[in-house]
C-alpha positions in Angstrom: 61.9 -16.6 26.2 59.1 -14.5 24.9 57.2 -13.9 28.4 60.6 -13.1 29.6 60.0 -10.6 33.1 56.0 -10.9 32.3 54.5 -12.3 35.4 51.2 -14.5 35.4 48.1 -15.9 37.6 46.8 -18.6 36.4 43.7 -19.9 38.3 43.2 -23.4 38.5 46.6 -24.3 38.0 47.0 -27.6 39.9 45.9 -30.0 37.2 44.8 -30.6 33.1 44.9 -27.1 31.1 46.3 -24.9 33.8 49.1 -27.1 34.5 49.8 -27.5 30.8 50.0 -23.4 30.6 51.9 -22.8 33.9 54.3 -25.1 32.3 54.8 -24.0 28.7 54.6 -20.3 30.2 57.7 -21.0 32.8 59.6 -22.5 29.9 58.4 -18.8 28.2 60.3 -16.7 30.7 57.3 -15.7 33.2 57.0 -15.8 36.7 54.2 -18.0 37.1 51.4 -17.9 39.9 49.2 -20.9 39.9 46.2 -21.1 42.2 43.9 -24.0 42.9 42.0 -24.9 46.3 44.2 -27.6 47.7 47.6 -26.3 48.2 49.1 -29.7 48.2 47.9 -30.4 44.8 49.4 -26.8 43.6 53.1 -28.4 45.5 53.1 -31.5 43.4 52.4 -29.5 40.3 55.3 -27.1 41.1 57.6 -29.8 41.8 56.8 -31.5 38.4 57.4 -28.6 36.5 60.1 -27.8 38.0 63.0 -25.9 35.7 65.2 -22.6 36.5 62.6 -20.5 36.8 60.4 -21.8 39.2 56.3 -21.4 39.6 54.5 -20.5 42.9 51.7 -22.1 44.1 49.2 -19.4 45.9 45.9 -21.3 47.6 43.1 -19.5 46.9 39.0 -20.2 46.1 38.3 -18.1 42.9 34.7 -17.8 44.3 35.7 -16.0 47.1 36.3 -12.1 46.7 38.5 -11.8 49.7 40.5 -14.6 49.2 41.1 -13.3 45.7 41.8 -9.7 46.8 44.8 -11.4 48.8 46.0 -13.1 46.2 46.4 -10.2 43.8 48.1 -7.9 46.8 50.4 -10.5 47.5 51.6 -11.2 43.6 51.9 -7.5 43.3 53.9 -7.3 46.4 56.2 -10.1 45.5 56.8 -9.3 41.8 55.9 -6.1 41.2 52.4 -5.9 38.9 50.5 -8.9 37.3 50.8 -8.5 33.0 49.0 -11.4 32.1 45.9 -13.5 34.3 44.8 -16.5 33.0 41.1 -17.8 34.2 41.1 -21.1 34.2 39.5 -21.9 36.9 36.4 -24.6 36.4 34.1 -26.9 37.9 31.4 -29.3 37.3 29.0 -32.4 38.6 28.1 -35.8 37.3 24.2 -35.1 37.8 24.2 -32.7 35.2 20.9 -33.0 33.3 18.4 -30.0 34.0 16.0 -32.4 35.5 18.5 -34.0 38.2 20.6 -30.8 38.7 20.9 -30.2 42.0 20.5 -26.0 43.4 23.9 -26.3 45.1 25.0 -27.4 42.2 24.0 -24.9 40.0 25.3 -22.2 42.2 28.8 -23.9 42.9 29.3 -24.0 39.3 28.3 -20.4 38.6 30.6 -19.4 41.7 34.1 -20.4 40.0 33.1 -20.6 36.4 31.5 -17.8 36.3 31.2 -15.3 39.6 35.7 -16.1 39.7 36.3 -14.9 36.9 34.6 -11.4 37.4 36.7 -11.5 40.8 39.8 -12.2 39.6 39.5 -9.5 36.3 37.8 -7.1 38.9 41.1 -7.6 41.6 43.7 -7.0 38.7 42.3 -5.0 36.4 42.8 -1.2 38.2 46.9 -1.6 38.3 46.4 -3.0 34.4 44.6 0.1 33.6 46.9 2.5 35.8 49.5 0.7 33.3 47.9 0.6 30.2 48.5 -2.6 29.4 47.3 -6.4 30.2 46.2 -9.4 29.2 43.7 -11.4 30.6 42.6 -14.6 29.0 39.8 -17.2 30.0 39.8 -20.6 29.0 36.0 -21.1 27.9 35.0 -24.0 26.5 32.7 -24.9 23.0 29.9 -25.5 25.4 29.8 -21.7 26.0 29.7 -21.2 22.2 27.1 -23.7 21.3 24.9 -24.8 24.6 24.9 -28.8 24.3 24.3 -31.6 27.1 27.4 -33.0 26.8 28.7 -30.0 29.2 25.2 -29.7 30.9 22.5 -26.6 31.8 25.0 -24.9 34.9 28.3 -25.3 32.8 27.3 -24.1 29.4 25.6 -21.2 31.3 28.5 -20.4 33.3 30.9 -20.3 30.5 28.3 -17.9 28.2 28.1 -15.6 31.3 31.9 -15.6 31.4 32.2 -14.9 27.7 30.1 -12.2 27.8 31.7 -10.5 30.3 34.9 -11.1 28.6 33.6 -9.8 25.3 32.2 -6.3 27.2 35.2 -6.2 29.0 37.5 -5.8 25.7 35.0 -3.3 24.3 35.6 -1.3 27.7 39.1 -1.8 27.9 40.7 -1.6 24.7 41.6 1.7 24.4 43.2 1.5 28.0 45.2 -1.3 26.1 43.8 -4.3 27.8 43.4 -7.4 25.8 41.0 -9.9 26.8 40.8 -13.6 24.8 38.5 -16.0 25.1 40.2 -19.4 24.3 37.5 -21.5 23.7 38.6 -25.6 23.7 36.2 -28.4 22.9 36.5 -32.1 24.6 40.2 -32.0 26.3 41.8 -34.6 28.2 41.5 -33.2 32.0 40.8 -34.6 35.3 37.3 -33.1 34.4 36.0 -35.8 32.6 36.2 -37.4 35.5 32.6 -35.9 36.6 31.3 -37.2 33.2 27.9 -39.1 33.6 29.5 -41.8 31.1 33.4 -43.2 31.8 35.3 -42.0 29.0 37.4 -44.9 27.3 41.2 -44.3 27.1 40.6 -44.4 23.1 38.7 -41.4 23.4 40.9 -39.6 25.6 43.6 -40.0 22.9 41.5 -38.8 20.2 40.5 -35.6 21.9 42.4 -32.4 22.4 45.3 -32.8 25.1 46.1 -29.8 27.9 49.4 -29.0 26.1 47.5 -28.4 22.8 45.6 -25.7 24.9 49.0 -24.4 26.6 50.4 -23.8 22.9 47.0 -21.6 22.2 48.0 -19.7 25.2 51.3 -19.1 24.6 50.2 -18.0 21.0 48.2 -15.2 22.3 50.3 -14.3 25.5 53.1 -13.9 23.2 51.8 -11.3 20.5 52.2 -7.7 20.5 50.5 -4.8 22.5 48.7 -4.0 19.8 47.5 -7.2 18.5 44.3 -8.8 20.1 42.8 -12.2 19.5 39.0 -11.7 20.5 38.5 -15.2 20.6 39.9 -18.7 19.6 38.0 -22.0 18.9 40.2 -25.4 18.9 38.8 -28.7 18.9 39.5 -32.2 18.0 39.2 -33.4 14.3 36.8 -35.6 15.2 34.9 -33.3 17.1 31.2 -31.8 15.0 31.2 -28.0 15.6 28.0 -27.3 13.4 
C-alpha cells in the first residue's frame, strides 16, 4: 500500500491510461479522484474498479478554469489536501494533417492538452507549496518529444507546450519540494486511436504499449521518495523507432 492516505486527481480518468492508473493507484492505498466530461462514463469506470477502497468520479472539463477551481475546492474539502495530480487529460481529431486541420480543432486540442493542464497545476499547486510537498505528473506522449504526423500538427504542439511548462515548473518548484514528471508513452492501446485517420488492426493493438504498462510507470514515480524526482520518462513498444 505504498500511496497508502495519499489522495489523487487524475484527469481523464474515464477510459485507456487514466483508468489503468486510477486502478493500480486504488490497489496502492490512495484515494482516487478521476475526472472526465461525461459523468456516466466516470460511473462505469468506478464500478469496474471497484475494490475496498473505492474511487470517486468528479465531472469536470479540464479546459474550463472554473470548473476546475471546483473541483480542487471540493477534493480539498472532502479529503483534506490533494498530494499527487495526474494530467491525463487528452484529445484529438481524425482530420489531423496541417492542410485539413480544422481552427476549432486546433484550439479544442490546445484547450485540454495543453491550456488543462496549466489549470489544473495552477488550481492545486498553492496548498502543495503551502505544504512543501507534491507531485504532479502529466502523461505526455513521444509525439511531444519528437513532432511526427502520426500524432498530427495540434497534438504534437499541445503536448510540447505541456512539457515545457512542466519542465519550468520543476525548475520553479523544486526547492518548495514539488516534483513534476513528464511520463512520456509512445503508441498505447486507448480509445484514442479511435480518431486515427487509418483503423488500427487488432494485431497492432497487441503489439503496442497497453494502459496498464503506463499505470505501472505511474505507480513507479508516485511511489518514490520526497526527495527523489524523475524529470521525465520515455516508454514505448519494442517495435516502436524512437530515432
Amino acid at each position: 500500500m505504498q500511496l497508502q492516505n495519499k489522495t489523487a486527481i487524475i484527469t481523464g480518468g474515464g477510459t485507456g491510461i487514466g483508468q489503468a492508473i486510477a486502478k493500480a493507484f486504488a490497489q496502492a492505498g490512495a484515494n482516487v479522484v478521476i475526472t472526465g466530461r461525461r459523468l456516466d462514463k466516470l460511473n462505469e469506470t468506478v464500478a469496474a474498479i471497484g475494490g475496498e477502497n473505492p474511487v470517486h468520479a468528479y465531472a469536470v472539463d479540464v479546459a474550463d478554469r472554473e470548473e476546475v477551481n471546483k473541483l480542487a475546492g471540493w477534493a480539498t474539502e472532502r479529503f483534506g489536501q490533494v498530494d499527487i495530480l495526474v494530467n491525463n487529460a487528452g484529445v484529438n481529431v481524425v482530420k489531423r494533417q496541417v492542410a485539413e486541420l480544422e481552427p476549432d480543432a486546433w484550439d479544442y486540442i490546445l484547450a485540454v492538452g495543453a491550456t488543462g493542464v496549466f489549470n489544473t497545476v495552477h488550481a492545486i499547486l498553492p496548498q502543495m507549496r503551502a505544504r512543501q510537498d507534491g507531485l504532479i505528473i502529466l502523461i505526455s506522449s513521444l509525439a511531444g518529444v519528437r513532432p511526427a504526423p502520426l500524432g498530427g500538427a495540434a497534438y504534437s504542439a499541445a503536448k510540447h507546450a505541456a512539457n515545457a511548462f512542466m519542465k519550468v515548473l520543476s525548475v520553479e518548484e523544486k526547492d518548495n519540494g514539488i516534483r513534476a514528471t513528464i511520463i512520456a508513452p509512445g503508441e498505447v492501446n486507448t480509445p484514442l486511436l479511435d480518431d486515427r485517420p487509418v483503423k488500427v488492426s487488432d494485431e497492432h493493438k497487441a503489439r503496442i504499449l497497453q494502459p496498464a504498462d503506463v499505470a505501472a510507470a505511474a505507480i513507479f514515480v508516485a511511489s518514490l521518495p520526497p526527495h527523489a524526482h524523475v524529470p521525465e520518462l520515455l516508454i514505448k513498444p519494442v517495435t516502436q523507432l524512437f530515432v
